[in-house]
Every structure is written in C-alpha cells, then in structure tokens.
N, C-alpha and C positions, 0 to 999 in steps of 0.2 A: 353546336353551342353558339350562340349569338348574345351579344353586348346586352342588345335590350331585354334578355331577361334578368336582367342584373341590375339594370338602371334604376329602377323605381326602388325606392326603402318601403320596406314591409315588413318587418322584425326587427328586434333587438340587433343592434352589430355582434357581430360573431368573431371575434378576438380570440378566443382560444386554445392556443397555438401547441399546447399540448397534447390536444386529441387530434387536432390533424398532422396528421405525419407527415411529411413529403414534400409542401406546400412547395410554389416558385418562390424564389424570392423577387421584390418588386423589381421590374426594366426599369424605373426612373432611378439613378445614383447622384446624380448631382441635382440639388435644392438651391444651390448658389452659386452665381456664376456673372463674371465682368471684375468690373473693380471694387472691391468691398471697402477701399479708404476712404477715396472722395468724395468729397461733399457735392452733392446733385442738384439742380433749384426745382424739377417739373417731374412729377411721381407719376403717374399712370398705372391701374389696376383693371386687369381683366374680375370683373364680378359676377357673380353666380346670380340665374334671374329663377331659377328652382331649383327646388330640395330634390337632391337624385346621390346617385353614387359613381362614380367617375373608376374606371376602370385605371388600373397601375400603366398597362398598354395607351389607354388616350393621353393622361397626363405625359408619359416621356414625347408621347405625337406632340402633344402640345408643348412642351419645354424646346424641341428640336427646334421647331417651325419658328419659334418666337425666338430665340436663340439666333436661328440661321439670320434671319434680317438686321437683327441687332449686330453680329459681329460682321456683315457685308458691309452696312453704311458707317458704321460709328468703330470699327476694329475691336479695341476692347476699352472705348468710354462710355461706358453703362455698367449698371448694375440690375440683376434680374433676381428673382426668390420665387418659388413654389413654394405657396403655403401648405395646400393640404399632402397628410404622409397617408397612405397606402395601407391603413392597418388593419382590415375588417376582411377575414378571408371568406373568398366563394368556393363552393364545393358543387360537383354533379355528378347525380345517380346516372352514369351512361349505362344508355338502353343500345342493345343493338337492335334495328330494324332491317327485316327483307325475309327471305325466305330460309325458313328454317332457324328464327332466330330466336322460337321458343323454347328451343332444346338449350341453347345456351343463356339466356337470362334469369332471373330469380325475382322480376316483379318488384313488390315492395318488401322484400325480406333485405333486411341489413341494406336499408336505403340509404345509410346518412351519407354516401355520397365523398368522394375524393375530393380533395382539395385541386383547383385548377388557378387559381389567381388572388390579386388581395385587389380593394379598390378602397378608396378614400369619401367617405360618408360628407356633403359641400350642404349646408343650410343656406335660406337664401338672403342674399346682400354680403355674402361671406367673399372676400376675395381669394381670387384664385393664383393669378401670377401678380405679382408687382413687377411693374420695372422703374427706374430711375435714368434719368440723360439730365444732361443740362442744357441751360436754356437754349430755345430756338429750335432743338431737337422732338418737338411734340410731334410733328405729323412721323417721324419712324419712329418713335415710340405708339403711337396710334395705327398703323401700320402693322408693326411688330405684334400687338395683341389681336388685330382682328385675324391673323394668320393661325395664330392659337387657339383662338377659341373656335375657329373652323374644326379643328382636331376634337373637339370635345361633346360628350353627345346632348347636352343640355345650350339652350340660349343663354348667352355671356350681354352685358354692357362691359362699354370702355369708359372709365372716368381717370380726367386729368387733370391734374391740380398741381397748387404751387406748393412746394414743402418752406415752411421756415427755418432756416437754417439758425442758430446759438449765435452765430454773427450779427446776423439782419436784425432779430431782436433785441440785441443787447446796442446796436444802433442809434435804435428808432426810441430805447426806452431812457435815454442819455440825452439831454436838450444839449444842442449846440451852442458852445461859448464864443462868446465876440469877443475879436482881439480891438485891444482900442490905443 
C-alpha cells in the first residue's frame, strides 16, 4: 500500500462509516495546541497549492514537526490549529502476490475492500495549519510551517500576515483628543 494511491480525489468522499467496520481511528488527536487566550499580532498559514487528500498519518507528521519548533523556540507562546479533520475513509482489496497465491485470493468477487485509514479531502488556497506568535516572531513561525509542509504530500505556500486585534481597531477608529 502506498500514500500516492490515495492522494489524487477521484470519487465522491466516502464517509460511510457504517459499512465499514473496523476502520483506524485518525493518529492526529490534538487540532489545538499552545495558548488559546492570548492575543497574537502575526498569523502565519501553511496553504494548500493542490486539490489532493492528505493522509490522517501526514497530517499528525505535520502537526509533530510544526509543533516541535514551535515549543523549542517560543515554549508555549503560540498558538497552532489544524484545519482539515480526517473524515473520508480509504479501503483496500489486499491481493496476496507470489507463488501460489492463486489458491488463496478471490479476484474481483467481494472487492469492496477493508478499511485501512481515513484522510482529509484540502481544495486549493484552503489553509492547512495556522499558527499565531507575536510580533518579531515571523521568521519561527515561518520556520515552523516550512518543516510541516515537508511532512505532507502536496506543495504548501507559507503566508504571513498581520491580524488586527478589537484593540488596534478600536484605536485607530477614535481621533485623539488635545488637552488644552
């Protein structure tokens, strides 16, 4: 069994979950992870540059990887999120190959195949991870995603940007009074 016949979308998602029996459940458990309070100034998103489907296995690759840099430099000031969830199960008709292994297989009779994993169906410009630091922190935030999107089997951009925080706004939309 190998990733890339999995990767490309070619059918409907296959959701399911009550004809296949058995299925794994997804290796990624945590979607959220750092500090979920504070307010961040510099967002950073690993983004999807094609339509493919991302195995349950790459994403937790990728959450680890991204993850690991982030709590080496910055401890636990950040905040990270995976977007996409895992829900689209794959199944395979295992064939045995070698000698004599006609006596034991059945071809295409009762092919629809066991459940082996679930992956997460990514459109493209769909973001994949977010992370959040504050300011001054771009280059490990930029750092941090390009080690993630190593882990995944489609081409990622990284885009960084400023968030506006209910503060800054509510600032800038207030004209400053002169004491006199």
């Amino acid at each position: 069994m190998h990733a890339r016949n999995y990767r490309h979308v070619k059918n409907r998602a296959y959701t399911r979950k009550e004809y296949a029996r058995g299925f794994p459940p997804p290796k990624i458990v945590k979607f959220t992870m750092g500090d979920t309070k504070t307010q961040f100034e510099i967002e950073g998103q690993l983004i999807a540059t094609e339509r493919a489907q991302i195995r349950h296995s790459a994403l937790e690759a990728a959450r680890v990887a991204t993850n690991r840099v982030l709590m080496d430099k910055l401890i636990n000031d950040y905040y990270m999120n995976v977007h996409p969830y895992p829900h689209i199960i794959l199944r395979e008709n295992k064939m045995i190959f070698g000698a004599h292994a006609d006596r034991l297989q059945q071809g295409m009779r009762r092919s629809f195949g066991a459940a082996i994993g679930t992956a997460a169906k990514v459109e493209v410009g769909q973001p994949i991870i977010t992370v959040r630091v504050k300011a001054g922190q771009e280059q490990t935030a930029k750092e941090s995603l390009k080690r993630g999107s190593a882990k995944l089997p489609i081409p990622c951009k990284i885009v960084i940007s400023k968030i506006s925080t209910p503060n800054s706004q509510a600032e800038k939309a207030q004209p400053e009074m002169e004491t006199t």
